[in-house]
N, C-alpha and C positions, 0 to 999 in steps of 0.2 A: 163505748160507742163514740163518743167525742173524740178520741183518740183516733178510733179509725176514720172518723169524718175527717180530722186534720190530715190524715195520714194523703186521704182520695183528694182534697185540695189543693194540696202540696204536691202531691201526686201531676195531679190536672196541669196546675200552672207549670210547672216544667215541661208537660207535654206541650203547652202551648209557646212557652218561650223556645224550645228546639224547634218548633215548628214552623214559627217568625223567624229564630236564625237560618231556616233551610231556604226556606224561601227569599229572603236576603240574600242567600250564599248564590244559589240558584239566578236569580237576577243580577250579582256582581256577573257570573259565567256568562251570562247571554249575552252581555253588553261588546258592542262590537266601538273599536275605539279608533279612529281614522284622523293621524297626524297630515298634515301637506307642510311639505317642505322645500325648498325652490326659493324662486324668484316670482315676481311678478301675475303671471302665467299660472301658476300655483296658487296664488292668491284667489285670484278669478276663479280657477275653480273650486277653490274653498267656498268662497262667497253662492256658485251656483250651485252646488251639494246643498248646503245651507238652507237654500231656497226650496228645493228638490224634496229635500227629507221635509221639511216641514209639512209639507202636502201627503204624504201618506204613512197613514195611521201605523202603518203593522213596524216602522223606522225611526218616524217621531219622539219615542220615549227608549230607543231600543240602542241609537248610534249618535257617538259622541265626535265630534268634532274638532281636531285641534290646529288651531291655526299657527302656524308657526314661518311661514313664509317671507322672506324680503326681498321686499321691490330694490332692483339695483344692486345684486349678488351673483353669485357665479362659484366658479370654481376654481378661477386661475387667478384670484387676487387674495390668498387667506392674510394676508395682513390687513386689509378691507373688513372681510369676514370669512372665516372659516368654517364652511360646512361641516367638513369633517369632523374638526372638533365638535361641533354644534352638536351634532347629531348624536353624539351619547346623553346629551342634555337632554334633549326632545323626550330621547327612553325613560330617560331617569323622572323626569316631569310628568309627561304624559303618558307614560305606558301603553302606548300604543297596542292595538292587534295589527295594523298594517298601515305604513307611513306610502304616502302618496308622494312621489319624486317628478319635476317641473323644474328643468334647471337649463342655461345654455344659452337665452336670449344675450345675456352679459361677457359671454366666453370670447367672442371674436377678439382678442387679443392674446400678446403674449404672455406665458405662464411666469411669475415670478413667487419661485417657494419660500417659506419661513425663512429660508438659510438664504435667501435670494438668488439662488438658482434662477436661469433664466430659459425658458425654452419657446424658441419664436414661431409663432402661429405658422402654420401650414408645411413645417418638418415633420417626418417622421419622430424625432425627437417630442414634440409636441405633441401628437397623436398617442404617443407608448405612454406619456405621462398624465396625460389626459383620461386613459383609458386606469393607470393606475387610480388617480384620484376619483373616479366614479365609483373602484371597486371598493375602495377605502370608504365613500360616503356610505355605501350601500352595507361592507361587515360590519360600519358603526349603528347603523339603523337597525339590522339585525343581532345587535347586543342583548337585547332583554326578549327576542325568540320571535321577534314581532314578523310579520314579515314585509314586503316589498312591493310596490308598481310603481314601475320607473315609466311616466307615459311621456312617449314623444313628441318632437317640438312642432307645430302646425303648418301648415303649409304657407307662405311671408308673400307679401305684392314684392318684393323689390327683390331682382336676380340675384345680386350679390348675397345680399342676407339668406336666401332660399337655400342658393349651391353649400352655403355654412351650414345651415339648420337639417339639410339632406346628411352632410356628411358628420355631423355631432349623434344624429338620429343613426347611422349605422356604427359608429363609436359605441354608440352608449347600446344598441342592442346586443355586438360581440361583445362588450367588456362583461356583459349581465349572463351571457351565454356559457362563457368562462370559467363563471363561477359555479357553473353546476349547482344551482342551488335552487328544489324546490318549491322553495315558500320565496323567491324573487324571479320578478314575472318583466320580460320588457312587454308594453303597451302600445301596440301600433297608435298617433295621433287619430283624432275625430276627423275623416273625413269628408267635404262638402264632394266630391265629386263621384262616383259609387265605382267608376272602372278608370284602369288607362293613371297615366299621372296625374295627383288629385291639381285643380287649378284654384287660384286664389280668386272670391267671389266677393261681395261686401255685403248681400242681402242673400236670403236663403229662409227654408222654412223651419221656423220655431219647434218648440215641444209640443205648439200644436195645432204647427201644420201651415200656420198663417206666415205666410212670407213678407219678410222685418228685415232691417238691416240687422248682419250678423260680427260683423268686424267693425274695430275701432277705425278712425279717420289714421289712423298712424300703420297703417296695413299690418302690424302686430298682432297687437290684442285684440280683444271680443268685446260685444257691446252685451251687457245685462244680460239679452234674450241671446245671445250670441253664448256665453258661459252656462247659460242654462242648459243647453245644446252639448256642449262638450262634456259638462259633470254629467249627464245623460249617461253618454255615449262610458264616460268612468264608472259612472254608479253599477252598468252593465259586467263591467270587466270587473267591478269588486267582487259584486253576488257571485261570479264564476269561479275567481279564484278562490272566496269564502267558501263555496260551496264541496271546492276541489280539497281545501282546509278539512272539510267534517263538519265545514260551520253552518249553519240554519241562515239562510236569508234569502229573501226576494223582491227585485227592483224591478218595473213597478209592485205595488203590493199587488191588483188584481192577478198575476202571476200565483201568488201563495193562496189566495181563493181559490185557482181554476184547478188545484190540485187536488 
């Protein structure tokens, strides 16, 4: 009889330790892992997700954040820093489920490669090479199966910067188009104005509703309540492509309630 009691206890606790490792394993699965990578711009919205997830429950304990973003980078100076390169690190670090891409505010100049190749802003030359190096950031990001939103650059106060960040924004959507690849999504930017050419505004209404200034003094960036606004409008396009994935997720959470 003591023999078969050991036998049911022994028994027991390995039922219960598979049982904690399922549910471990299960919980590693769920966990949704969101790298941002960029410049500046990226940052911010790191920072506004941040905020964003905090506030609802069903995301909270569920999605992890990786900030990996630098202010004052681009893609035309890899001797500064190198995305490209960077970007297998990110994998290898963070193992991302899908790396969020913010890049282009630093690009208004000429390209000079490793080998110091030089190719001068506003050639064709520069646009073919440009469009390579995005597709290059984007197969490094998708090295560990992760996948991609490349979300574009916002609408700027200042014409010159605007006519850039218009034409960087249609760079970066055919180079992503090119690649035929389902798990890399280009991202229309957050826009303030709903039809027609979006216009650059400096106040505008928050996540809730209350109308705040939404842009930095510097017509670029976004203020606080101004990123909160955009990771919004991001958090939207993740749950879609997660969703488009197989992956479980709902941004706000009362969405996963009303189902």
């Amino acid at each position: 009889m003591e023999a078969g009691s050991l036998s049911r206890r022994t028994f027991m606790g390995a039922l219960a330790t598979l049982t904690l490792a399922g549910h471990s394993a299960a919980a590693a699965d769920d966990e949704i892992r969101i790298a941002f990578v960029g410049d500046s711009l990226s940052d911010g919205m790191w920072g506004g997700a941040t905020r964003l997830i905090a506030r609802e429950s069903c995301l909270a304990s569920r999605i992890k954040l990786g900030r990996f973003a630098e202010n004052g980078t681009g893609l035309t100076r890899p001797a500064k820093f190198d995305w490209v390169g960077e970007a297998r690190t990110v994998v290898g670090k963070f193992k991302p489920t899908v790396s969020v891409v913010s890049i282009g505010l630093n690009d208004r100049q000429s390209i000079v490669d490793a080998s110091r190749a030089r190719f001068d802003l506003g050639t064709p030359a520069w646009r073919a090479r440009y469009t390579e190096l995005s597709q290059a950031l984007v197969r490094n990001l998708r090295s560990g199966n992760a996948g991609v939103l490349w979300i574009g650059l916002p609408v700027l106060r200042d014409k010159q910067s605007q006519d850039d960040a218009a034409e960087k924004n249609a760079i970066f959507a055919e180079a992503l188009r090119q690649l035929n690849d389902p798990k890399v999504r280009y991202v229309e930017p957050w826009r303030q104005t709903r039809s027609g050419p979006d216009l650059f505004q400096p106040y505008g209404a928050d996540v809730r509703g209350v109308q705040v200034q939404l842009r930095a003094p510097d017509g670029i960036h976004f203020t606080s309540a101004g990123y909160d606004v955009v990771s919004a409008h991001l958090l939207r396009e993740t749950t879609a492509f997660m969703q488009g994935q197989g992956l479980a997720m709902a941004y706000p959470c009362q969405q996963q309630a009303q189902r």
